[in-house]
C-alpha positions as CSV (number, residue, x, y, z in Angstrom):
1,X,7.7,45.1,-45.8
2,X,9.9,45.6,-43.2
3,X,11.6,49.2,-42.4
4,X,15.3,48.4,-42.7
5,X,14.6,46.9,-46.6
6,X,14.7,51.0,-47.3
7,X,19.0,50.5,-47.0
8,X,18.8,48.0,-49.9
9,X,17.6,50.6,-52.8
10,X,18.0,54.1,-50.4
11,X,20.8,55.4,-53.4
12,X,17.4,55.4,-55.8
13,X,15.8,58.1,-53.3
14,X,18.9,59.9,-52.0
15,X,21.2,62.4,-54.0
16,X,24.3,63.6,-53.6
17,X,25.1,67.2,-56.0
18,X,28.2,69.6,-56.8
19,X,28.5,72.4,-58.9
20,X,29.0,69.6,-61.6
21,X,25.6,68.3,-61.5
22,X,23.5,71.0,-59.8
23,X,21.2,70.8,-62.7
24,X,20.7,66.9,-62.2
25,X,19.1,68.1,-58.7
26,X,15.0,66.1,-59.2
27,X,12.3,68.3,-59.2
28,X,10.2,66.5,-56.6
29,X,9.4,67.3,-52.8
30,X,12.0,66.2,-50.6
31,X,14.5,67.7,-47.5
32,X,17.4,69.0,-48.2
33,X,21.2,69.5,-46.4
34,X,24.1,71.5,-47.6
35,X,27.6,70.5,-46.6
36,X,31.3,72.1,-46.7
37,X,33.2,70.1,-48.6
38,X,36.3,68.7,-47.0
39,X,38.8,68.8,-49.3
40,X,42.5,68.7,-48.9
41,X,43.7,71.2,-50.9
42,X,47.9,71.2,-49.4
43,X,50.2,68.3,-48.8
44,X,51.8,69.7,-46.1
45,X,49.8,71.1,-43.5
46,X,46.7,69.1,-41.9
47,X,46.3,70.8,-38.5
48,X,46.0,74.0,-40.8
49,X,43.0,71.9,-42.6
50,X,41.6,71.0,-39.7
51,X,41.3,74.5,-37.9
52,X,40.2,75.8,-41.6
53,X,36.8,73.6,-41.4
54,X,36.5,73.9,-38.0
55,X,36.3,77.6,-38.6
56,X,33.4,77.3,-40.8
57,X,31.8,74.9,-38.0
58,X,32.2,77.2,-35.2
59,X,29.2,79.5,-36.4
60,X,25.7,80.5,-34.6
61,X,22.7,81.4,-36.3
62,X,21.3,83.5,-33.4
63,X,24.5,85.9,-33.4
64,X,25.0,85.5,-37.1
65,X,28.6,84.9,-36.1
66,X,30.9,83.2,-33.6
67,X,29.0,81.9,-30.6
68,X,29.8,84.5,-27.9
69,X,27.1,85.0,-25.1
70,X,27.2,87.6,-22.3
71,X,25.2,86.7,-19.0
72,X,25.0,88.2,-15.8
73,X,24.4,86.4,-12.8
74,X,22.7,87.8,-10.0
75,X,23.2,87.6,-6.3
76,X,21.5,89.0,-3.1
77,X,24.8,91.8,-3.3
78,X,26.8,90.5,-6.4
79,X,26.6,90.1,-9.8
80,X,28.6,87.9,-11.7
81,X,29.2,89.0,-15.2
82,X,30.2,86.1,-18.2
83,X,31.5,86.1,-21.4
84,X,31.1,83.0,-23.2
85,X,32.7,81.5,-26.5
86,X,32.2,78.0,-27.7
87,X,35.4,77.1,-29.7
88,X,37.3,73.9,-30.9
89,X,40.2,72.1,-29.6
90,X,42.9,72.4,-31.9
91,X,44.1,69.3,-32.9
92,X,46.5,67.1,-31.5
93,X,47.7,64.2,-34.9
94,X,51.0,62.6,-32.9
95,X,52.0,59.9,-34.8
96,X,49.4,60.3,-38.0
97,X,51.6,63.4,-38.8
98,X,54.1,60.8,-39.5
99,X,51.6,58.8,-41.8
100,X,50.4,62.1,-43.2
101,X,53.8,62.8,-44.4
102,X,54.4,59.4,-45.8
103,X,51.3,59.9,-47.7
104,X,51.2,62.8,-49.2
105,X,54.9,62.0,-50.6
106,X,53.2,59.2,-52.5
107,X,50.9,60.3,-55.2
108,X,48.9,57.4,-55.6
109,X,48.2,57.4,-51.3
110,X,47.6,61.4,-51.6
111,X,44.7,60.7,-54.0
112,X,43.4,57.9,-51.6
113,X,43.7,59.9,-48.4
114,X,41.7,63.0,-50.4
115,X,39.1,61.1,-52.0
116,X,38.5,59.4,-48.9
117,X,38.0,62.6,-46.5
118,X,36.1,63.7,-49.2
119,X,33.4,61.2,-49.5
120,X,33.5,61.6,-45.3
121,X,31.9,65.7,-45.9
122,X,28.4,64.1,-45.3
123,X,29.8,62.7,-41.5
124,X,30.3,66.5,-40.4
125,X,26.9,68.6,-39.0
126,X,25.2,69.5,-42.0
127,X,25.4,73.6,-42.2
128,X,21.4,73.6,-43.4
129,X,18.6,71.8,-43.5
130,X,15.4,72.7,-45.5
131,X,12.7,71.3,-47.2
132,X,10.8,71.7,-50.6
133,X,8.0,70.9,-52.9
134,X,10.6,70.8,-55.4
135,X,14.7,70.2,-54.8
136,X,15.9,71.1,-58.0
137,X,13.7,74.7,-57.6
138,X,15.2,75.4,-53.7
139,X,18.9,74.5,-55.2
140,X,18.8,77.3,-57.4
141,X,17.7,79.4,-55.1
142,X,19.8,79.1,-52.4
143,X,22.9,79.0,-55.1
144,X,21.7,82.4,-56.4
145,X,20.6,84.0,-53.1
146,X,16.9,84.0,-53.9
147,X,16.4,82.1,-50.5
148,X,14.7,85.4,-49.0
149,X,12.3,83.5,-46.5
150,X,15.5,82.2,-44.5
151,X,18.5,83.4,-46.4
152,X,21.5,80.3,-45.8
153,X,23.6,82.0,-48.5
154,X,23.3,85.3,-47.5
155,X,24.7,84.0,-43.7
156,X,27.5,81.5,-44.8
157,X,29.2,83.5,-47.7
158,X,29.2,86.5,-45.7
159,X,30.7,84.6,-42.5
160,X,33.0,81.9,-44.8
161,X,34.8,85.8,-46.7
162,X,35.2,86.8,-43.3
163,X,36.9,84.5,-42.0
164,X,39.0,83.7,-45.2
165,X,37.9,80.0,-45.7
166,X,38.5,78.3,-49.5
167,X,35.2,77.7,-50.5
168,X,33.4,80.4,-49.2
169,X,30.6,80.0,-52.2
170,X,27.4,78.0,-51.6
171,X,28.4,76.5,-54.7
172,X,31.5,75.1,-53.3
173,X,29.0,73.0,-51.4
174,X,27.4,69.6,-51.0
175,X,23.7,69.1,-51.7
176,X,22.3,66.0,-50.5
177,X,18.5,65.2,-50.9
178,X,15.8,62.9,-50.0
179,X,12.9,62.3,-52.1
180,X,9.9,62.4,-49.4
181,X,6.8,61.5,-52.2
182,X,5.3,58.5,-52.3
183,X,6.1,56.0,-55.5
184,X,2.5,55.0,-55.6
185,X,-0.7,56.7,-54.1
186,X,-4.0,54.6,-53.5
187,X,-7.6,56.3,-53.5
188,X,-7.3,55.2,-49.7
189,X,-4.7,57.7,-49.2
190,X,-4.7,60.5,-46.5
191,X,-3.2,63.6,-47.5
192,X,-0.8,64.9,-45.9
193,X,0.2,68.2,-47.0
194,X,3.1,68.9,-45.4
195,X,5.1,66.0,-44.3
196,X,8.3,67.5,-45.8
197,X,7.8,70.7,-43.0
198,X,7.5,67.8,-40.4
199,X,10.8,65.7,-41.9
200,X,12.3,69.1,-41.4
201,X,11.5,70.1,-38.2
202,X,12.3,66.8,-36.7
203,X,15.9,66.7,-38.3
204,X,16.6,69.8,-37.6
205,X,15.8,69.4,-33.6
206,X,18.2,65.9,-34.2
207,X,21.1,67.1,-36.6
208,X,21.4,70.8,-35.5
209,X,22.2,72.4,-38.7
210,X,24.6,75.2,-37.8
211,X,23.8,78.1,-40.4
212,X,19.9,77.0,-40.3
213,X,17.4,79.5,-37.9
214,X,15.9,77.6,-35.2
């Protein structure tokens, strides 16, 4: 069977979870991302949007916080002292304020141009990635704050109140799962104990989930 056939069924082994249907979450082994949700919640301001996710984007796990480094740099008779902050270019819309305007003075485009964004959360860095033996089990977890072994909720609620953002609840977020088990097993089969851990670790090194501990 070739690799790429996966694309043809891949909805039947990925899932995509709110606060709606957080129960619906499968209890099987899998990996795991959580997503802000971009959703537009003002007609008439998108720069202000914009900066408001980028906000929640611009976070490191190692200072549990902005990403500020100091560094000193050493010379034979000099020492060269740094401060260091990766930030985001505010935005620059030129003519698509013009269409944003048209749009959100049209109800019918409005809905299109939020629904849209919307369904586009999963293009942004996901803010975690984890693994489990089973999804629906992790889920709760990390929406009660029972993740103790590498607390995500603890680190994005507190940063997301202190910086004011709308949904600053991991249940504001967007769970999105893959089923990692196999849909039949032979008596031929290897186990493999932990090939969720190694899905994990892989994606982790590739995506570069901003709230996760490397």
């Amino acid at each position: 069977m070739s690799l790429n056939d996966i694309w043809r069924n891949v909805t039947e082994e990925l899932g995509f979870y709110t606060k709606d249907t957080f129960d619906y979450v499968p209890s099987v082994p899998g990996i795991y991302a959580w997503f802000y949700p971009l959703i537009i919640t003002s007609r008439e301001d998108p720069i202000k949007f914009i900066q408001e996710v980028n906000t929640i984007l611009n976070y490191d796990s190692l200072t549990r916080d902005l990403p500020i480094q100091n560094a000193r740099l050493e010379f034979a008779w000099k020492n060269i002292h740094l401060n260091i902050m990766l930030n985001y270019k505010d935005p620059t819309m030129g003519k698509f304020l013009e269409i944003w305007d048209m749009a959100s003075s049209d109800e019918e485009y409005f809905d299109l141009l939020r629904r849209s964004v919307l369904k586009a959360s999963i293009f942004m860095p996901p803010l975690y990635v984890g693994k489990a033996k089973s999804l629906y089990r992790r889920c709760q977890q990390h929406l009660l704050g029972r993740d103790d072994e590498n607390n995500f909720h603890r680190r994005f609620t507190t940063f997301a109140r202190k910086n004011s953002v709308v949904f600053d609840k991991v249940s504001d977020l967007i769970f999105v799962c893959i089923r990692t088990e196999k849909e039949e097993k032979s008596t031929n089969d290897k186990n493999v104990d932990d090939i969720e851990g190694l899905v994990e670790e892989v994606i982790k090194y590739l995506a570069k989930p901003l709230y996760s501990i490397k």
